[in-house]
Structure formats: C-alpha cells, structure tokens
C-alpha positions in Angstrom: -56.6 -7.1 -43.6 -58.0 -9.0 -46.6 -58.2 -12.3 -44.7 -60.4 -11.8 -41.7 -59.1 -15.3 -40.4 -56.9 -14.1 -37.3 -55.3 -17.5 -35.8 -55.3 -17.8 -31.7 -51.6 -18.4 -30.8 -53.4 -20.1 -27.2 -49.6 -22.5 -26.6 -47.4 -22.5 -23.8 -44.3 -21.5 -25.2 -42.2 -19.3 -27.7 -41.3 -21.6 -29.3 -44.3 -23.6 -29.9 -45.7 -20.3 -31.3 -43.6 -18.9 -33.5 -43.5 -22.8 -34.8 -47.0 -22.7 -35.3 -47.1 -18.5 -37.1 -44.9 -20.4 -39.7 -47.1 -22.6 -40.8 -49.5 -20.2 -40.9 -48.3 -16.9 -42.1 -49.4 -17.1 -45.7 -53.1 -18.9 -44.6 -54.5 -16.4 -41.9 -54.6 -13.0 -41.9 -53.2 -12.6 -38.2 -52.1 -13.8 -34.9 -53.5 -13.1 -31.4 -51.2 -13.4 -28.5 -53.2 -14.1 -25.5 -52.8 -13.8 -21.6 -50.6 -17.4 -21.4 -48.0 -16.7 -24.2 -47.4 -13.4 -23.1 -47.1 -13.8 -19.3 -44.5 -17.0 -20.6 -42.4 -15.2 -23.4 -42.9 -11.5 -23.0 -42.6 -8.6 -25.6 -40.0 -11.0 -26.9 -42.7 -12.7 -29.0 -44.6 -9.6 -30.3 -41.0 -8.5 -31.9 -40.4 -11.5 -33.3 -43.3 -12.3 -34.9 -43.8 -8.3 -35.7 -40.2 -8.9 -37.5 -41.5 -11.3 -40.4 -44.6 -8.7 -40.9 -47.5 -10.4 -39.0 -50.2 -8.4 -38.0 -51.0 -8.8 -34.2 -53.9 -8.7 -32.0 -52.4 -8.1 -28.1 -55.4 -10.0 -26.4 -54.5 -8.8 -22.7 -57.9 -7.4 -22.0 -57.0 -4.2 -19.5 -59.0 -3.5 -16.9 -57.8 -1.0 -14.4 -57.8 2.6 -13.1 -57.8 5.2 -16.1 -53.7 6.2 -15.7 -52.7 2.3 -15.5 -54.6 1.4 -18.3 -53.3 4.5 -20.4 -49.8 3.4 -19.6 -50.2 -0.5 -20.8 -52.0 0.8 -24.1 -49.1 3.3 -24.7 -47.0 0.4 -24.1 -48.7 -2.0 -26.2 -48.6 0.7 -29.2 -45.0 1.0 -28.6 -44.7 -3.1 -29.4 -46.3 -2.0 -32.9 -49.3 -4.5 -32.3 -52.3 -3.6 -34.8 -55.3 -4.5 -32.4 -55.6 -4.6 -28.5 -58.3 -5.2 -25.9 -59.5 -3.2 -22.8 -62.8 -4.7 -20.5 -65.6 -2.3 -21.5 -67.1 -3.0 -18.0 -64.1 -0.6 -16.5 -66.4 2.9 -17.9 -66.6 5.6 -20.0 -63.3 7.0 -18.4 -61.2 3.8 -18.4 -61.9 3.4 -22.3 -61.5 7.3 -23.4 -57.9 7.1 -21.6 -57.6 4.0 -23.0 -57.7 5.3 -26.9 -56.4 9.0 -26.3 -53.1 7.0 -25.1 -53.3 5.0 -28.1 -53.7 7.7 -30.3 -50.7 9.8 -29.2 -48.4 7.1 -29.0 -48.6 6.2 -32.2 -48.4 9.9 -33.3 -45.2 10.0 -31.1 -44.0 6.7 -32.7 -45.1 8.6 -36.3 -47.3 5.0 -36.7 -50.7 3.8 -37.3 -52.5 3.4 -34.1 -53.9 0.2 -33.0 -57.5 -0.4 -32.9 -58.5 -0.2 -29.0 -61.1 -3.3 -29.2 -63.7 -2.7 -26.3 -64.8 -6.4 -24.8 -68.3 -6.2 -24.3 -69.0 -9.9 -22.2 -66.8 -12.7 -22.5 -68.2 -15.5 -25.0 -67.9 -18.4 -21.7 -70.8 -16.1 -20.0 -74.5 -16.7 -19.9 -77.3 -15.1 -18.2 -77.0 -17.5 -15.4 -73.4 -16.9 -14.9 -73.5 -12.8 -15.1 -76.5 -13.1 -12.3 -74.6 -14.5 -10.3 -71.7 -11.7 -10.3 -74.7 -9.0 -9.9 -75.6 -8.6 -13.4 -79.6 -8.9 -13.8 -80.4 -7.4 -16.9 -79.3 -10.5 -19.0 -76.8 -10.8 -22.3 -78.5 -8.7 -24.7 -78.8 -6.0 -22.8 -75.6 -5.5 -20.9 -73.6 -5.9 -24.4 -75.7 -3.4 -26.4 -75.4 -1.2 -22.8 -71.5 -1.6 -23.0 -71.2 -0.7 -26.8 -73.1 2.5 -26.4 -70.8 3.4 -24.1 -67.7 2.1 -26.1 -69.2 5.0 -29.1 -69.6 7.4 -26.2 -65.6 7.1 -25.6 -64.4 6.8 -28.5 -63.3 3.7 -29.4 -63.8 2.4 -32.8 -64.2 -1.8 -32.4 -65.4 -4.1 -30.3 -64.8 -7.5 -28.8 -68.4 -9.4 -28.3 -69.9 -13.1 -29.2 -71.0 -14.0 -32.5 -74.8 -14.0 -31.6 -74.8 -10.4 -30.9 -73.1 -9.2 -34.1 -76.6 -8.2 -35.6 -77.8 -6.9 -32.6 -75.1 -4.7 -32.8 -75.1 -3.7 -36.3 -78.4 -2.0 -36.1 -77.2 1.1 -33.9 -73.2 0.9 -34.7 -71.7 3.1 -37.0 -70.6 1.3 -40.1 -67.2 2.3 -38.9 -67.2 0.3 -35.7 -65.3 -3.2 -36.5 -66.8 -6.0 -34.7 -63.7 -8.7 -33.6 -65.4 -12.4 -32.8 -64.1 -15.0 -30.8 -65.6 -18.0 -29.7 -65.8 -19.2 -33.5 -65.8 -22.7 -34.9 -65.0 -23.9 -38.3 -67.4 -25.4 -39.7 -69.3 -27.5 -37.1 -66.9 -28.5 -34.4 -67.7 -28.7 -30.6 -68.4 -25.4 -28.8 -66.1 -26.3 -26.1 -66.2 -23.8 -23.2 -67.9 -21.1 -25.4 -71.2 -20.4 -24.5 -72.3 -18.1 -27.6 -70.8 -19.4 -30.3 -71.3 -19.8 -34.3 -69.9 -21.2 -37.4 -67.3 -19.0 -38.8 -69.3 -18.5 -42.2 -72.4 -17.6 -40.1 -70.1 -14.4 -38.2 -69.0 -13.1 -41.3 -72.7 -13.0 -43.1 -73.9 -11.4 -39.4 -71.5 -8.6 -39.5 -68.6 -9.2 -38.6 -65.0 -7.9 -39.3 -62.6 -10.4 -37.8 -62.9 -13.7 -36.9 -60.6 -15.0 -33.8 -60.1 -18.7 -34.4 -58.5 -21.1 -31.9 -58.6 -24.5 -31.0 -60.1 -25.8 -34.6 -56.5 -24.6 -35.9 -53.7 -24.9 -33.4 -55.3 -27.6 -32.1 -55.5 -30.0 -35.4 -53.2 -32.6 -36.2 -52.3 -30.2 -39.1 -52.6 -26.7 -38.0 -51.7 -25.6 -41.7 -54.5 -28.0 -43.2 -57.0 -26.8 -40.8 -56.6 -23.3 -41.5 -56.6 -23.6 -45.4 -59.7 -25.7 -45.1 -61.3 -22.7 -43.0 -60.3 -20.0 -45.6 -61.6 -22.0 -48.3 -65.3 -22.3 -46.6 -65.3 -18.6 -46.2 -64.3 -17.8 -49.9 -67.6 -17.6 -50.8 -69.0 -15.3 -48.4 -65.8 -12.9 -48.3 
C-alpha cells in the first residue's frame, strides 16, 4: 500500500459506509471496518467493498481462548480482508494460534495472508486507567512487554499509540509494520484519545499505516478532508 492513509469507516450503517468508501476510494489507501459496522451489516460489507478492490483492515480485536480465536482469524481470512487485529494481552498462545490459522487459510484459499496486527494498549488508556485494571508497571513498559511477546509468536505487526512508535522501533525487526490509530490531521482535538499525534509526526516516528477517523468521516466533506490529509503527508512519504 502506497498510501499509508487507511480511512476509519466508524458509521452506523451499510449504507452510510459504502457511501462514504466512494468518496474515498481513490484518496486513501484503505478502509477499517470496526466493531459497530460489522455487528450492524455483517460480512455483507467486507464483500462489497472487497468487490470494488479496497484493501481492508477487519478491526474486531480477538480476544479469546486459543481454538476460538483461531477459528475467527480463519474466518476473517476467508472474507479476503488484508489486515486484522487480535488483543496481545490474550499470550503467547492466543497470538501463535492466531497467525498459524491465518497462515493456512490463506494457503488453503491459494491467497496472501492477512497481516495478524497484535494490539499492544488501546490509545484511550493511560497509566491511571491501566492501574486501576491491575496494571502497575505503566505505558511504556507494558507495550514494549506485549511486542516482545507479539515477535516471540510470530506475528509480524502491531497495533499501538503513536507515542510509542520509536520506542518500538529500537528492538523491532525492520519487518514488523507498526499500524497507528488515534491519529489527527493536522492539529484537531484529541478527542477520547489519550496518546495521540499529528499524522505527519507518526509517519516520521516509524510508522507504517496511519488509521484515521473522525477528522475524515466526520468533516463536512469527507472527500476534502482526506485529500487535504494526503497532501500534508506528501512531503514526508
């Protein structure tokens, strides 16, 4: 993917997103399909958009036992999605199912396989929220203690906030892709991101992929928005 723009697709309906992956196929270089639009429309929406050559990040974040987890990558690989997400948190285990299912179902389906992004802590955390769910060691730590493990399974990218993309990129393999969310445009409101950064600022740190949401779908001109994003990164891609 030459365009490392991928465009959150965070509405409530079919509709409303295949609407909006219109007016924004030739702009970004992909769409995420997240938890709401896939619990309202289904596989449906992956086909369809899959259908006018889209690339797709399936943002569902599994977290289970080993065998169901397995089962929803395999699953997801059979939709022909290029990118999906699994919680790092469920362990070594969990994640080395995870991309071993991944990997054979795409041999089976004689396809790429989708690149099984690990999330290391969600960007609305902060130390103060991850104490209180029994997590002392703070933000730093736990992510870089989640991506060793992520290497130590096998899978080859990750899901974490913008601030720890250098942090990362001194012990990752050059190989490991780094996926951002929690991104704004230029200098827009952080909203419920707690770690975030300007889109420009991500790519320079190290990133890979940039997953951008409310600063595109929700602008009074989606299109506009996003071309006005591309064109700020032009310089640094």
């Amino acid at each position: 993917m030459t365009n490392p723009v991928i465009a959150a697709l965070d509405v409530p309906t079919e509709d409303a997103a295949i609407q909006l992956a219109r007016q924004l196929k030739s702009v970004v270089g992909g769409f995420k399909i997240g938890g709401e639009l896939f619990t309202h429309a289904g596989p449906g929406i992956v086909h369809r958009l899959r259908a006018t050559g889209a690339t797709i990040f399936l943002d569902l974040k599994f977290h289970d036992i080993p065998n169901t987890v397995a089962r929803a990558v395999a699953a997801a690989t059979d939709l022909d999605v290029q990118m999906l997400t699994i919680h790092t948190s469920g362990g070594l285990e969990m994640m080395r199912a995870a991309e071993e299912s991944a990997q054979r179902a795409a041999a089976d389906a004689r396809r790429q396989p989708p690149l099984v992004l690990g999330v290391t802590v969600l960007t609305s955390l902060d130390n103060r929220i991850l104490n209180e769910i029994g997590v002392e060691a703070g933000i730093a730590t736990q992510v870089e203690r989640l991506a060793r493990l992520a290497m130590k399974a096998g899978l080859r990218g990750l899901v974490c906030s913008p601030l720890e993309i250098a942090g990362l990129r001194k012990f990752l393999p050059p190989t490991m892709k780094l996926v951002t969310p929690g991104i704004r445009a230029t200098a827009e409101e952080a909203g419920d991101q707690k770690r975030t950064m300007t889109a420009r600022e991500a790519l320079a740190a190290g990133a890979d992929w940039l997953v951008i949401g409310r600063p595109i779908y929700a602008a009074r001109e989606p299109r506009a928005a996003a071309e006005r994003i591309t064109a700020f990164l032009r310089p640094s891609v």
